[in-house]
C-alpha positions in Angstrom: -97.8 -27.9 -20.2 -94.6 -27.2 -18.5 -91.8 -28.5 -20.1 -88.3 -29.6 -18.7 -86.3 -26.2 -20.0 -89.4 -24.2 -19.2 -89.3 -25.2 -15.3 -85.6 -25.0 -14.9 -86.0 -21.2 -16.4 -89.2 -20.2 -14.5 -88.2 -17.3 -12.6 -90.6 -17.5 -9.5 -89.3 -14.1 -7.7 -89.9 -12.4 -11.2 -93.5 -13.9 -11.7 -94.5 -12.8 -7.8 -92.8 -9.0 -8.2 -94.6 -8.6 -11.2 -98.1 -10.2 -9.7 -97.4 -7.9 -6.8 -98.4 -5.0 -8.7 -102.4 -6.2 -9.4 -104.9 -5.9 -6.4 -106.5 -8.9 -7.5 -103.1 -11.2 -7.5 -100.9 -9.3 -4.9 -102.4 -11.7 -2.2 -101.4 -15.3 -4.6 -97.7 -13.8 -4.8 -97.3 -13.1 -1.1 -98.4 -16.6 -0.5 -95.7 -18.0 -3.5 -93.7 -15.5 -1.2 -94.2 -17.6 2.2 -93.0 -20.8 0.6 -89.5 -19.7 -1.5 -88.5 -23.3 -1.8 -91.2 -24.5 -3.5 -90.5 -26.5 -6.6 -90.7 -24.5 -9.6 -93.2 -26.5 -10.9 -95.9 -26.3 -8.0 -95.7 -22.7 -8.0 -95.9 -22.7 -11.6 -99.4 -24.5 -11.7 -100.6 -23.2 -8.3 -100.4 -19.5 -10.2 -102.0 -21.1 -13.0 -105.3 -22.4 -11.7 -105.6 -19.7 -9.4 -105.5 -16.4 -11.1 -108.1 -15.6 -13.1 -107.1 -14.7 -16.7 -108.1 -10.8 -17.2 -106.5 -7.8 -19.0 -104.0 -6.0 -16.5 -102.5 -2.6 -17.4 -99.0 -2.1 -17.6 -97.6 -1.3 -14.7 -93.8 0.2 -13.7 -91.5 -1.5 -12.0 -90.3 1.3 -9.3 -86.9 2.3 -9.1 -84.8 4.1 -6.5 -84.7 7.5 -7.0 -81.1 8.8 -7.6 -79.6 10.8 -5.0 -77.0 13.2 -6.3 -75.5 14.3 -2.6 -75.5 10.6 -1.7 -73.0 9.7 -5.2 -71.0 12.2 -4.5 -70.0 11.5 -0.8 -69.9 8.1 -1.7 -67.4 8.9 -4.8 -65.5 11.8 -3.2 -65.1 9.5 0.2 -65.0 5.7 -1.1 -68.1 4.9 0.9 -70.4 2.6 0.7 -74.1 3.6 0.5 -74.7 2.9 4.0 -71.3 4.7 5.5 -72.8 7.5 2.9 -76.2 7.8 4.4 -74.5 8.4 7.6 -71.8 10.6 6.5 -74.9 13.0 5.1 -76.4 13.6 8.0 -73.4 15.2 10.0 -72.1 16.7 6.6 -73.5 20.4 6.0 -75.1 21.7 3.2 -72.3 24.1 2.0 -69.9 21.0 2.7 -72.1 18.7 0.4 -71.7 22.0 -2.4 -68.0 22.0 -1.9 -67.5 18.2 -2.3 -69.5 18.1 -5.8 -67.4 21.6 -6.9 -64.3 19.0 -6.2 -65.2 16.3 -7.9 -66.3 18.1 -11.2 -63.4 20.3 -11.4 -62.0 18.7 -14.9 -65.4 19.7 -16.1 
């Protein structure tokens, strides 16, 4: 049973994201997904009758990938990550060399 503390700590986007993963609960969570202000506590027992209880592997939770040219144009410029997505494209490669030369030159 779902207790006072445990409802008012449910995390609901946590719970979908991670049943987003599974092929056989990624179509419950989009439907938690349609309806974000749901009490806590419907969600919580609509996800419990529903999804069958079965072993899952573990699966990672993906990440951005790091983009060195992009944290050095933002760093060497002040940018944001969106001013530094465009600043990439017009900056050239040998620029892009230049900027990271400056910016570790305490090395």
């Amino acid at each position: 049973m779902l207790t006072e503390h445990d409802e008012k700590t449910y995390p609901p986007f946590m719970v979908n994201k991670a049943l987003s993963f599974y092929r056989d609960t990624v179509m419950f969570a989009n439907e938690m997904n349609k309806y974000p202000n749901l009490d806590k506590k419907l969600q919580y027992q609509f996800l419990l009758n529903i999804v069958r209880a079965s072993k899952r592997p573990y699966s990672k939770w993906h990440k951005k990938a790091k983009n060195s040219d992009l944290d050095a144009v933002k760093e060497y410029y002040g940018y944001t990550d969106a001013k530094a997505n465009e600043a990439l494209k017009i900056l050239s490669d040998d620029q892009i060399i230049l900027i990271k030369k400056e910016l570790h030159k305490d090395d």
